[in-house]
C-alpha positions in Angstrom: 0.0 0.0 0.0 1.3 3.2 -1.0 0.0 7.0 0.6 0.6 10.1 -1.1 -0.3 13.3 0.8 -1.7 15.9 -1.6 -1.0 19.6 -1.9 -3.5 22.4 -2.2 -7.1 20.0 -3.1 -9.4 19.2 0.0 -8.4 15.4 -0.3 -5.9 14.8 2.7 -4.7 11.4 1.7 -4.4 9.7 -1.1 -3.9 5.2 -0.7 -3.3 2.9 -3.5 -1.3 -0.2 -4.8 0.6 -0.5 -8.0 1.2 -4.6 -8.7 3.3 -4.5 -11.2 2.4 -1.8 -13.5 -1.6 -2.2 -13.1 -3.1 0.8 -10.4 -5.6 -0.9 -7.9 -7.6 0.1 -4.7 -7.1 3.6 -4.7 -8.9 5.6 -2.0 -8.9 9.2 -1.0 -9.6 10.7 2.2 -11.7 13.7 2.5 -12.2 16.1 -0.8 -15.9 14.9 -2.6 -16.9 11.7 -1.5 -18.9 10.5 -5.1 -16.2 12.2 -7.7 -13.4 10.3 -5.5 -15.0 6.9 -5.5 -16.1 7.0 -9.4 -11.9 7.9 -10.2 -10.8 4.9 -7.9 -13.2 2.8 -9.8 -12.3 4.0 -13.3 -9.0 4.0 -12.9 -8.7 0.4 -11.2 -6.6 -2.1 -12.9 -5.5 0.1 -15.7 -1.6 0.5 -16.4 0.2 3.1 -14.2 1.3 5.2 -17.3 -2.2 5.7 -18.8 -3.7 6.8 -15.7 -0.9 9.3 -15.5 -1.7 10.4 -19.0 -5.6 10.7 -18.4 -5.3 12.5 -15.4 -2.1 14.8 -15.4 -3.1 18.6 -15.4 -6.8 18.5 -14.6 -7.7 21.1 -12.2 -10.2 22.3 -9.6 -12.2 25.3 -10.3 -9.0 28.1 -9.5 -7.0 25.9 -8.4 -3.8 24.9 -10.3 -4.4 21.7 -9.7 -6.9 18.6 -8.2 -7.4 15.6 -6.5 -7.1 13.4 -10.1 -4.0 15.4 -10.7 -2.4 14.3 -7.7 -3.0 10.8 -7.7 -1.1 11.5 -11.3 2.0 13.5 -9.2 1.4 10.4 -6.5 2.2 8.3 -9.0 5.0 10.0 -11.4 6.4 10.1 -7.9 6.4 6.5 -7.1 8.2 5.8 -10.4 11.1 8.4 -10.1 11.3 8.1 -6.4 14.2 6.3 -4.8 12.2 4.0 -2.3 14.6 4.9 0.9 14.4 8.4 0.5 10.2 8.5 0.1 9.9 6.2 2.9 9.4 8.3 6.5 8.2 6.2 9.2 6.3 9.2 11.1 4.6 12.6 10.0 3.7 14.2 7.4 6.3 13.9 4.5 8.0 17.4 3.3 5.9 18.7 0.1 9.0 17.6 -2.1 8.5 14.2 -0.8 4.9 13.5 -0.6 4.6 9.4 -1.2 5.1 7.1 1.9 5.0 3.4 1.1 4.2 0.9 3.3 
């Protein structure tokens, strides 16, 4: 299981598992409770890089960005992150290091 905390959208927390390169049980916390659900279904079991590719740069009314776009960050993250380095085993992670795996 894999959390991302997201920056500037009303989501909080952002879990998910990548097995091998196919996305599954993603689940946010907080943010709109329908719009949230319908992404973790629609995006469930499809290959890392599309979802990246569907959902990069979608934003939030004024916002510069949204809770789809950072599941896409969450995820660009995971794949350029060095694992030790992402890791913390307590608090919230610095906004340059946002995914904690688990």
């Amino acid at each position: 299981m894999t959390t991302y905390y997201p920056q500037g959208v009303c989501s909080k927390q952002i879990d998910f598992e990548v097995n091998g390169d196919l996305l599954h049980n993603v689940s946010f916390l907080n943010g709109c409770p329908g719009n949230l659900e319908a992404i973790g279904r629609l995006v469930e079991g499809r290959p890392v890089s599309e979802v990246i590719a569907i959902l990069k740069g979608i934003t939030c009314g004024r916002k510069a960005t949204s809770c789809p776009d950072q599941l896409a960050r969450a995820l660009e993250s995971l794949k350029t992150a060095d694992p030790l380095s992402a890791c913390q085993a307590a608090g919230r992670p610095a906004s340059q290091d946002n995914v904690f795996t688990i």
